[in-house]
N, CA, C and O atoms as a GROMACS GRO file, in nm:
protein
  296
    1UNK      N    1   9.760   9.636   9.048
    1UNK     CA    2   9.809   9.689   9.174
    1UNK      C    3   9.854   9.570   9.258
    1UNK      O    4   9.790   9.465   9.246
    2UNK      N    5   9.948   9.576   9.333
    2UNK     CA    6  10.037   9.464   9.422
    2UNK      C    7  10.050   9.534   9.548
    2UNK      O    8  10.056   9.653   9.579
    3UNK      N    9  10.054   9.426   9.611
    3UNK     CA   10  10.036   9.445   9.761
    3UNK      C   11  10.210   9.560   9.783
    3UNK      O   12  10.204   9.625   9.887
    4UNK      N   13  10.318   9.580   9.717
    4UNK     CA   14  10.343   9.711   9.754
    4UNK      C   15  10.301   9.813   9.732
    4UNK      O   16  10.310   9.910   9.807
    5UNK      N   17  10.256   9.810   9.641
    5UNK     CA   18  10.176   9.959   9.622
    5UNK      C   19  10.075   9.977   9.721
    5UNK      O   20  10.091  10.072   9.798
    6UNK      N   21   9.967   9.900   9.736
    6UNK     CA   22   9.893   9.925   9.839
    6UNK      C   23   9.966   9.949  10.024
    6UNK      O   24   9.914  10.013  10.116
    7UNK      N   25  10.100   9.870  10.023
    7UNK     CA   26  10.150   9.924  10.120
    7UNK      C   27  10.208  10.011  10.160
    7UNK      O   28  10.200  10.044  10.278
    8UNK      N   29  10.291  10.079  10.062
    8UNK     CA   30  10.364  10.224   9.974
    8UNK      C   31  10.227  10.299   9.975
    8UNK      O   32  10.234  10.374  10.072
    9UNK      N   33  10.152  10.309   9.938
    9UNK     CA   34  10.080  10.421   9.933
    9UNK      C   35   9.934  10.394  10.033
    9UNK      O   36   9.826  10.428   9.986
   10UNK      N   37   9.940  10.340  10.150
   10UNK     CA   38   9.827  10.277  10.215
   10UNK      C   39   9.755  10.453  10.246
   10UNK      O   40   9.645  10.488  10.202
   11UNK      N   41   9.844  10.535  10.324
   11UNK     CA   42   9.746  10.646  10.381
   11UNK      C   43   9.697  10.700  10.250
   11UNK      O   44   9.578  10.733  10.259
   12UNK      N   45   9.736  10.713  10.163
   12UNK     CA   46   9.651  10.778  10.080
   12UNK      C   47   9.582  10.719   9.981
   12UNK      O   48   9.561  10.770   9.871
   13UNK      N   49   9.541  10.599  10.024
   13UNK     CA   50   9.456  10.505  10.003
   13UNK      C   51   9.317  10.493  10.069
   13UNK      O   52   9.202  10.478  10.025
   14UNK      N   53   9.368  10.503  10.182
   14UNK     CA   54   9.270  10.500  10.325
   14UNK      C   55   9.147  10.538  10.286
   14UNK      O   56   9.069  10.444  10.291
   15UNK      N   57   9.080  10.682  10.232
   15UNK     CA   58   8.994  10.734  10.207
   15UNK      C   59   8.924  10.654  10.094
   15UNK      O   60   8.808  10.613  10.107
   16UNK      N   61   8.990  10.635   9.995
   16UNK     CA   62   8.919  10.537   9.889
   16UNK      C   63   8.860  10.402   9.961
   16UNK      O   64   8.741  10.370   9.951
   17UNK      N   65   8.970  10.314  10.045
   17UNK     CA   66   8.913  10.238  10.065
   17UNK      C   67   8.775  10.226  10.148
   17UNK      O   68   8.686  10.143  10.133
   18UNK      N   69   8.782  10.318  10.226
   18UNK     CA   70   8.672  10.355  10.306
   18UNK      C   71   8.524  10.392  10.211
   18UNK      O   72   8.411  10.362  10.250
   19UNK      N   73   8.547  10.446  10.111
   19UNK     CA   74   8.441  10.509  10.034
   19UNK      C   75   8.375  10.389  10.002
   19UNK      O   76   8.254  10.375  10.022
   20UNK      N   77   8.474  10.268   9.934
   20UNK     CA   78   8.436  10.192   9.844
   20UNK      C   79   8.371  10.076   9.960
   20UNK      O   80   8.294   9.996   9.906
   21UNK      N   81   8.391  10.058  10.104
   21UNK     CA   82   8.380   9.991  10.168
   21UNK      C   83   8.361  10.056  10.334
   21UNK      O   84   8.435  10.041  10.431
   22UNK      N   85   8.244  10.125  10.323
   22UNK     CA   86   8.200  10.217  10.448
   22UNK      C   87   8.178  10.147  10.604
   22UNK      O   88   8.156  10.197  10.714
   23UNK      N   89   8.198   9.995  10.554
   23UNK     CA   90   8.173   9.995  10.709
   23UNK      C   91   8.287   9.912  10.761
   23UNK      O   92   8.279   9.819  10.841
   24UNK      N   93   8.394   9.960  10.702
   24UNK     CA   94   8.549   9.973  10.747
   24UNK      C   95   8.537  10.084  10.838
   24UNK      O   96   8.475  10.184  10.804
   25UNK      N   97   8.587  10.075  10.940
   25UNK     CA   98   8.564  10.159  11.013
   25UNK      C   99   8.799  10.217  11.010
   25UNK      O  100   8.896  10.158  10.963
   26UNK      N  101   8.782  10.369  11.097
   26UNK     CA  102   8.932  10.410  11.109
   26UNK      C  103   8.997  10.291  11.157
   26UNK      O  104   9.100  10.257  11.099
   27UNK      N  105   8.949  10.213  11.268
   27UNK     CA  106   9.025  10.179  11.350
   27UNK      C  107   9.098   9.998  11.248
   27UNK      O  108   9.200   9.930  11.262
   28UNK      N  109   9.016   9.991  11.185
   28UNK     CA  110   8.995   9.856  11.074
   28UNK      C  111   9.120   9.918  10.977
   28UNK      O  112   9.208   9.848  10.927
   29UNK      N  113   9.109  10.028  10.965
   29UNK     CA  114   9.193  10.104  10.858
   29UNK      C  115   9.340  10.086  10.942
   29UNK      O  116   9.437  10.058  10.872
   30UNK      N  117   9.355  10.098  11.059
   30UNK     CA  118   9.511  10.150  11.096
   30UNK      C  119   9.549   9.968  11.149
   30UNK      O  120   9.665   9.927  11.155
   31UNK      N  121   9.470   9.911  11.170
   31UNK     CA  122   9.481   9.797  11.164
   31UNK      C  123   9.578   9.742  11.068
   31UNK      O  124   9.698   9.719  11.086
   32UNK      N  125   9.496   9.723  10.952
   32UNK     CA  126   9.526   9.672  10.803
   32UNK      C  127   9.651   9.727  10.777
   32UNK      O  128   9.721   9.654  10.708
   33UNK      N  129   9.687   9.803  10.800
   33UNK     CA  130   9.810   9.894  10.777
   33UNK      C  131   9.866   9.855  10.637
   33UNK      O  132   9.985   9.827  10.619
   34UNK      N  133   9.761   9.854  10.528
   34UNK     CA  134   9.849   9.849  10.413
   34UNK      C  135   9.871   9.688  10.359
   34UNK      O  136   9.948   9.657  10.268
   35UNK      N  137   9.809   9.621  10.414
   35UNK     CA  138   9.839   9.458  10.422
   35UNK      C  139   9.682   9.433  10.319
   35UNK      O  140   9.566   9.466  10.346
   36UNK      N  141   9.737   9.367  10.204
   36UNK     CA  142   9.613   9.362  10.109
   36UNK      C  143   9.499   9.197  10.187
   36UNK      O  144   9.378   9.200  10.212
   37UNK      N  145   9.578   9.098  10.203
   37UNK     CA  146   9.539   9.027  10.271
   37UNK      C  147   9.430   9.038  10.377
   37UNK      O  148   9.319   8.989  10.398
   38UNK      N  149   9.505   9.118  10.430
   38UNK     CA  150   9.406   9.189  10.604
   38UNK      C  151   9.297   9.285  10.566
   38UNK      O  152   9.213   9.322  10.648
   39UNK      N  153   9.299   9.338  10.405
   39UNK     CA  154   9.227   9.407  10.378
   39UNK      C  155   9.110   9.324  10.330
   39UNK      O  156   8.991   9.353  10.344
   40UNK      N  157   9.153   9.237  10.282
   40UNK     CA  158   9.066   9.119  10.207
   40UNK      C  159   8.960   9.042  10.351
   40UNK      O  160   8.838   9.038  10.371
   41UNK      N  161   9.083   8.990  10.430
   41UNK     CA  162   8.980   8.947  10.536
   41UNK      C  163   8.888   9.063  10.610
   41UNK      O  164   8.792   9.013  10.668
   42UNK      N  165   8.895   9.201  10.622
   42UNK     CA  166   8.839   9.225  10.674
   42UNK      C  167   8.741   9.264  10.636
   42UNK      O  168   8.646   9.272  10.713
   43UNK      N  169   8.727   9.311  10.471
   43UNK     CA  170   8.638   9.338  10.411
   43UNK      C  171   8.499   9.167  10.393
   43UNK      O  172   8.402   9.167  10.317
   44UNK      N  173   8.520   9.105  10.442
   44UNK     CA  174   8.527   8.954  10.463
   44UNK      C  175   8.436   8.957  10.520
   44UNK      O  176   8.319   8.963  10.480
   45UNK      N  177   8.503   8.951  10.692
   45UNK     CA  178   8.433   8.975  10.773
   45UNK      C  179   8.323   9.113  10.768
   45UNK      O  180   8.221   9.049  10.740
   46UNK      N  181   8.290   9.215  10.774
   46UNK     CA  182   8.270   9.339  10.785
   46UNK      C  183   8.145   9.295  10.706
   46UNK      O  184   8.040   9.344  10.748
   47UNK      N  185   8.137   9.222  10.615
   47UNK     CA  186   7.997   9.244  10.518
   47UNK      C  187   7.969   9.105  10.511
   47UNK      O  188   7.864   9.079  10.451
   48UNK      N  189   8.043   8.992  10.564
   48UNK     CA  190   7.963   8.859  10.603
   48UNK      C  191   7.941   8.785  10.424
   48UNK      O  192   7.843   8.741  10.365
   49UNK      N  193   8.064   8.800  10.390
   49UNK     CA  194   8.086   8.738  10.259
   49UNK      C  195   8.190   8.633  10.261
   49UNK      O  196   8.281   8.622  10.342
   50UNK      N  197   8.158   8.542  10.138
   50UNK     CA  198   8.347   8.486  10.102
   50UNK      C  199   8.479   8.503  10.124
   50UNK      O  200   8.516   8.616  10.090
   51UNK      N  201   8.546   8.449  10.160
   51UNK     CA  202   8.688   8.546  10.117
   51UNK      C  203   8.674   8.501   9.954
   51UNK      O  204   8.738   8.591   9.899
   52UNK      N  205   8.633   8.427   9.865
   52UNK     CA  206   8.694   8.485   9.711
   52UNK      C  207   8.564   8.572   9.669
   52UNK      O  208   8.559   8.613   9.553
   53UNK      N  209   8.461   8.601   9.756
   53UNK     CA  210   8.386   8.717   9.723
   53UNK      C  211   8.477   8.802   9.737
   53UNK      O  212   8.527   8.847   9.634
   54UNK      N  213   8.527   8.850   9.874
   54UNK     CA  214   8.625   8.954   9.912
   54UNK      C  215   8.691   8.982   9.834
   54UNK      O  216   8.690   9.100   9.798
   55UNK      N  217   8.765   8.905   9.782
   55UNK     CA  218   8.901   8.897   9.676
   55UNK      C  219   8.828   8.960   9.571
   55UNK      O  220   8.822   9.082   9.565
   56UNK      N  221   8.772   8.887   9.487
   56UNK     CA  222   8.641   8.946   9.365
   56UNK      C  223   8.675   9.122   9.365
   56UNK      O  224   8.735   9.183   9.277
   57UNK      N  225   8.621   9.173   9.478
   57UNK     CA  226   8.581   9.271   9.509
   57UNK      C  227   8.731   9.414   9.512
   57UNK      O  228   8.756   9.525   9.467
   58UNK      N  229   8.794   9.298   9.606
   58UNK     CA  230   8.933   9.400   9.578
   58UNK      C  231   9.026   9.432   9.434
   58UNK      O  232   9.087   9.533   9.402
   59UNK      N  233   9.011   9.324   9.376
   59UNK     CA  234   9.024   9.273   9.278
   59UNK      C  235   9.000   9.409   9.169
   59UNK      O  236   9.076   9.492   9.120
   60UNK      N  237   8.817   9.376   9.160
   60UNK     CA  238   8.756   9.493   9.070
   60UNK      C  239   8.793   9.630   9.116
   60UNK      O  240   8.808   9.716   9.030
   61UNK      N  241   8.811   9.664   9.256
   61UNK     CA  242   8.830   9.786   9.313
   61UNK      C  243   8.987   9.815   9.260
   61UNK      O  244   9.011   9.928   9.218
   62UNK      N  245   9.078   9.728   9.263
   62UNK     CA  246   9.228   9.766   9.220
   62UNK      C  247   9.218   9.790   9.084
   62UNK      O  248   9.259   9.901   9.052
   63UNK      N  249   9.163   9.699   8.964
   63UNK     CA  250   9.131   9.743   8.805
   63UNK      C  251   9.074   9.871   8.801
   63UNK      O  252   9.106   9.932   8.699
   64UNK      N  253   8.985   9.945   8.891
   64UNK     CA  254   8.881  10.037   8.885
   64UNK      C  255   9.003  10.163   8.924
   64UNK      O  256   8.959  10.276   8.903
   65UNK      N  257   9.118  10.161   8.966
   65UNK     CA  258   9.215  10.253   9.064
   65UNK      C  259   9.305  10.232   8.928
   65UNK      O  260   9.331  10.341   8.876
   66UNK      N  261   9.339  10.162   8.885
   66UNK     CA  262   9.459  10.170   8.773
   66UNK      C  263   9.415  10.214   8.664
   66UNK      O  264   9.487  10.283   8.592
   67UNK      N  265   9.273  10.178   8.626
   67UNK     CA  266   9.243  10.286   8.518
   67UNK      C  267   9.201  10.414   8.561
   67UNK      O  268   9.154  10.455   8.455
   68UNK      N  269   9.186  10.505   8.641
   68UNK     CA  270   9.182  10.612   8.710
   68UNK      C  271   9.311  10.630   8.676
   68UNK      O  272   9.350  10.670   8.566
   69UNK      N  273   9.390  10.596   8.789
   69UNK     CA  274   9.524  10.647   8.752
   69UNK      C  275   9.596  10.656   8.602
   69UNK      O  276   9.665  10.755   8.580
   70UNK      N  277   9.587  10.585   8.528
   70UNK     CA  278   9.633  10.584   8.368
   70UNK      C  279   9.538  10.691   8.309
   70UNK      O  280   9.583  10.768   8.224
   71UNK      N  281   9.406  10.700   8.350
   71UNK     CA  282   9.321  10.873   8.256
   71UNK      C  283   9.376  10.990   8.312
   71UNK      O  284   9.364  11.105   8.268
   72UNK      N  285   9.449  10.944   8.433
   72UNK     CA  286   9.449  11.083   8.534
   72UNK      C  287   9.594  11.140   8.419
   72UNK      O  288   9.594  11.251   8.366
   73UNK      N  289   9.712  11.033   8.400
   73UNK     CA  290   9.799  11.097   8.382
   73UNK      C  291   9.842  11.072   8.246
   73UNK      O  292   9.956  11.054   8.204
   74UNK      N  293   9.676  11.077   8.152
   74UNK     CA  294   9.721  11.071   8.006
   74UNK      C  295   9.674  11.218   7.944
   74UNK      O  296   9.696  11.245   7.826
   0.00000   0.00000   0.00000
């Protein structure tokens, strides 16, 4: 996954990201607007980690979304 896709498809993203990372709050969400970066720092900040923890994390969360999507539409 590349930062267009995550920007191309940010609202209907929103909910996942939130699941996977609850104390993103809405307002963190309309913020980020789709910006993987801003997603990275904020997930950063928000849980008082690394940024290449952060990264790590988005990282596994984007592998974890592309194989979803490839079972969904095999």
């Amino acid at each position: 996954m590349n930062n267009d896709i995550i920007e191309g498809n940010w609202i209907e993203l929103m909910g996942d990201v939130q699941k996977q990372w609850g104390k993103l709050t809405g307002d963190h969400l309309v913020q980020i607007d789709g910006s993987r970066k801003k997603l990275t720092g904020a997930i950063q900040k928000s849980y008082g980690i690394a940024f290449d923890e952060a990264e790590e994390q988005m990282n596994q969360w984007e592998r974890t979304r592309v194989k979803m999507l490839k079972a969904a539409t095999a």
